[in-house]
C-alpha positions in Angstrom: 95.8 107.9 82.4 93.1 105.0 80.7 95.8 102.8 80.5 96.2 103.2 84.7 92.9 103.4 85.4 92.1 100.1 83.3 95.2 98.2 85.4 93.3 99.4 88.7 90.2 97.9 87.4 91.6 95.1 86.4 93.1 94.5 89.9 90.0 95.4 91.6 88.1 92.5 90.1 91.0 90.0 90.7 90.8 91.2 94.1 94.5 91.4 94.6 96.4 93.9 96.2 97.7 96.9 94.3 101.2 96.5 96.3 102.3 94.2 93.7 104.0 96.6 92.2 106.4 96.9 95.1 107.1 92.8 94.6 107.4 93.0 90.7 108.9 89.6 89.8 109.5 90.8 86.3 112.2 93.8 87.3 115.5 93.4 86.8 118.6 94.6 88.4 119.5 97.3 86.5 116.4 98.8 87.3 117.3 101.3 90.2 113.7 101.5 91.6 113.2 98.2 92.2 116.7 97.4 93.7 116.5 100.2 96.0 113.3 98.4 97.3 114.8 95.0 97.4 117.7 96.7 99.3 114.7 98.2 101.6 113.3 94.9 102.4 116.2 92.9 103.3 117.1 95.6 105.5 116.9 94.5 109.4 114.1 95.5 111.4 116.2 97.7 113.0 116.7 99.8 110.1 113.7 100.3 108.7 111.6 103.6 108.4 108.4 101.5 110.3 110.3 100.2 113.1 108.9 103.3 115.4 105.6 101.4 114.5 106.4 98.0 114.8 107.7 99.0 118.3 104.6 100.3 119.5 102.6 97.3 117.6 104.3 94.3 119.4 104.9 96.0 122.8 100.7 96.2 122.7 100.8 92.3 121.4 103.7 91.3 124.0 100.9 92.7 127.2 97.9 91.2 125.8 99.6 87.9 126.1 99.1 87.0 122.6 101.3 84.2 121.8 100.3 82.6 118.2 100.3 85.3 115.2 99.0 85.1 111.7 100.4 88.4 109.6 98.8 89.3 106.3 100.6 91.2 103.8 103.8 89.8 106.0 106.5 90.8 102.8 110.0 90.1 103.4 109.7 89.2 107.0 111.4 92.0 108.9 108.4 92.3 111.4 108.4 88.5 111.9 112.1 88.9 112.5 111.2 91.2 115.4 108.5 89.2 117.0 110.5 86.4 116.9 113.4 88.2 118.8 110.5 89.5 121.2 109.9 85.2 122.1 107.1 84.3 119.9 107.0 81.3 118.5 103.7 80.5 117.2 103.3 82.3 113.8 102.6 82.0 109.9 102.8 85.2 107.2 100.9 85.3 104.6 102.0 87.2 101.5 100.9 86.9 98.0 104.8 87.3 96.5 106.9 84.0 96.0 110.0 86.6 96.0 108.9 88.4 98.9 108.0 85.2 100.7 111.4 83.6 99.9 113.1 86.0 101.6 111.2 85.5 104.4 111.7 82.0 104.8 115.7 83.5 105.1 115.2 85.7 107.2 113.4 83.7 109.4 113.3 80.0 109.1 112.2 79.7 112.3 108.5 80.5 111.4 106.2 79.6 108.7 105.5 81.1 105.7 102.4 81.0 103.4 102.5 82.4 99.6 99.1 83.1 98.7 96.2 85.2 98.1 94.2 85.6 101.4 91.3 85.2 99.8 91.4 82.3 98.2 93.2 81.0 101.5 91.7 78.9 104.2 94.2 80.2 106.6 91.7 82.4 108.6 89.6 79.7 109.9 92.4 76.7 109.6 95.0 78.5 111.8 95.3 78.5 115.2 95.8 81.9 115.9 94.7 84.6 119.1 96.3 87.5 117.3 96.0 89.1 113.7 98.1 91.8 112.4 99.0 93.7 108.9 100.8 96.8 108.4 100.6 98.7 105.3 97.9 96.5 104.2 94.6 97.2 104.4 94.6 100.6 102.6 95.5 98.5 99.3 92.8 97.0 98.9 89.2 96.9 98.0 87.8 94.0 100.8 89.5 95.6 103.9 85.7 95.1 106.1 85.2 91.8 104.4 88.7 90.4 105.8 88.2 91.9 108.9 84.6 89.9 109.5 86.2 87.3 108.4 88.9 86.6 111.0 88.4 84.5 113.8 86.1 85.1 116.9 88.3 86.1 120.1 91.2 86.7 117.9 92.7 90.1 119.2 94.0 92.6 116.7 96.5 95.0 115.8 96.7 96.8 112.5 97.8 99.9 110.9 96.5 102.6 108.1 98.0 106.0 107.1 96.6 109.7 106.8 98.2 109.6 103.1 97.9 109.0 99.7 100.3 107.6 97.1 101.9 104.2 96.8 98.7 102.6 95.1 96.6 103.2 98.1 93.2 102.8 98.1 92.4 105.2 100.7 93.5 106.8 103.4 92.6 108.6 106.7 91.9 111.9 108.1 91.7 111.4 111.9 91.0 108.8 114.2 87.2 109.3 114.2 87.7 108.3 110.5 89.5 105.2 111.3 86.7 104.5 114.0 83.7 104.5 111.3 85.5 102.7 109.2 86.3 99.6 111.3 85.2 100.1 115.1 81.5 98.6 114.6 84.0 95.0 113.8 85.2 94.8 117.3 84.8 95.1 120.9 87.1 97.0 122.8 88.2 99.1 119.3 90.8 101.6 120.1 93.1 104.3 117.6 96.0 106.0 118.5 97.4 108.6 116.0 101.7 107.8 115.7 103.6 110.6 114.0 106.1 109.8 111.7 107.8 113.2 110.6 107.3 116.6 111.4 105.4 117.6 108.0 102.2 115.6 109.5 102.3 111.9 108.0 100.9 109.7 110.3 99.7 106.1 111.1 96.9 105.1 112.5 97.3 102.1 115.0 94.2 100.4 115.3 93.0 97.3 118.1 90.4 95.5 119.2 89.0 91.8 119.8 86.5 90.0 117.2 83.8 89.3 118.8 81.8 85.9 119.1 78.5 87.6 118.1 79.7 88.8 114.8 78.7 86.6 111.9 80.7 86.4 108.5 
C-alpha cells in the first residue's frame, strides 16, 4: 500500500497522467493484461465500449461547425478515426505514449499526431484550433482546471468525466451539479448531460462550453 501510494506521489509531482499504466512500454506479450488492452485499442471505433459516447460527442462538434480539432489524451486514434470519417480534416492528438501514438499515426495517417506531455507542450497556444476535446482524460490527473484555463479563447469544447472510481482515477463525479462546480465558472454557455452506459448506473458526464475572451491564464 506505501509502495502505491509513493508511485502516485511520485506521478503527481511529475505531473503526468496516471493512465500510463494502460500504455506500459515495458509489458510484454505474454502478459495477458496488457495484450488484451492492446487488442482494445486497435479495435475500430465501431467496436469499442465508448462509441455510444463518441457518437453523442462529434454529432454536438459536427452542429457547432467546428472544423479544426486538437484532442488530448488522443491514445491509439480510434476517435480520430471517427471524426475523420465524419469529414474533418483539420486535427492533431496529443498523447504522451510513443506506442499509443504510433498506432495512431496507422490508423490514421491522414491527421497529425503529437507525442508529448501537454504540459510541457506549446500546442495550446501554437495550434490553430476552434474545438478541444478529451475523453477519459481529465479525471487522471491533478491540473484538470489549469488545462482548461489554459486553452485558447473562443475555442469551443467538448469533454467527458465519469461517476466512477478505479482505473487510476483521480476523481470522479456524483451528478451533474458536481461536474458544474467543478468546471462551469471556465466557460460561457457550460452545459452537462448525464449518458448511461449500463444498467447498474455507470455514467459519463458530457460536458461543453466556449472559453471565453475575458478569462485570463
Amino acid at each position: 500500500m506505501l509502495w502505491k501510494q509513493a508511485v502516485e506521489i511520485w506521478h503527481r509531482f511529475r505531473r503526468r497522467p496516471l493512465l500510463e499504466t494502460v500504455w506500459q512500454e515495458t509489458s510484454t506479450d505474454s502478459d495477458v493484461s496488457y495484450t488484451n488492452e492492446w487488442f482494445r485499442f486497435q479495435q475500430h471505433y465501431t467496436a469499442s465500449p465508448d462509441y455510444f459516447l463518441w457518437s453523442v460527442l462529434v454529432d454536438r462538434l459536427l452542429r457547432c461547425g467546428g472544423r479544426s480539432v486538437l484532442e488530448v489524451g488522443c491514445g491509439a486514434g480510434q476517435l480520430a478515426c471517427f471524426l475523420r470519417d465524419c469529414g474533418i480534416t483539420q486535427y492533431i492528438g496529443v498523447d504522451f505514449s510513443k506506442v499509443a501514438i504510433g498506432y495512431a499515426k496507422k490508423a490514421c495517417p491522414e491527421f497529425m499526431f503529437n507525442c508529448s506531455d501537454i504540459y510541457e507542450s506549446d500546442v495550446l497556444r501554437s495550434w490553430d484550433y476552434d474545438v478541444f476535446i478529451s475523453t477519459e482524460f481529465l479525471e487522471h490527473v491533478p491540473w484538470d482546471t489549469e488545462l482548461l484555463r489554459r486553452l485558447r479563447p473562443g475555442v469551443k469544447v467538448y469533454s467527458t468525466v465519469p461517476n466512477f472510481g478505479g482505473c487510476n482515477h483521480l476523481r470522479y463525479f456524483r451528478d451533474c451539479d458536481e461536474v458544474r462546480q467543478r468546471y462551469g465558472s471556465i466557460f460561457h454557455d457550460f452545459e452537462v448531460t448525464a449518458l448511461l452506459a449500463n444498467r447498474n448506473g455507470k455514467t459519463y458526464y458530457l460536458f461543453q462550453g466556449t472559453k471565453p475572451e475575458d478569462v485570463s491564464d
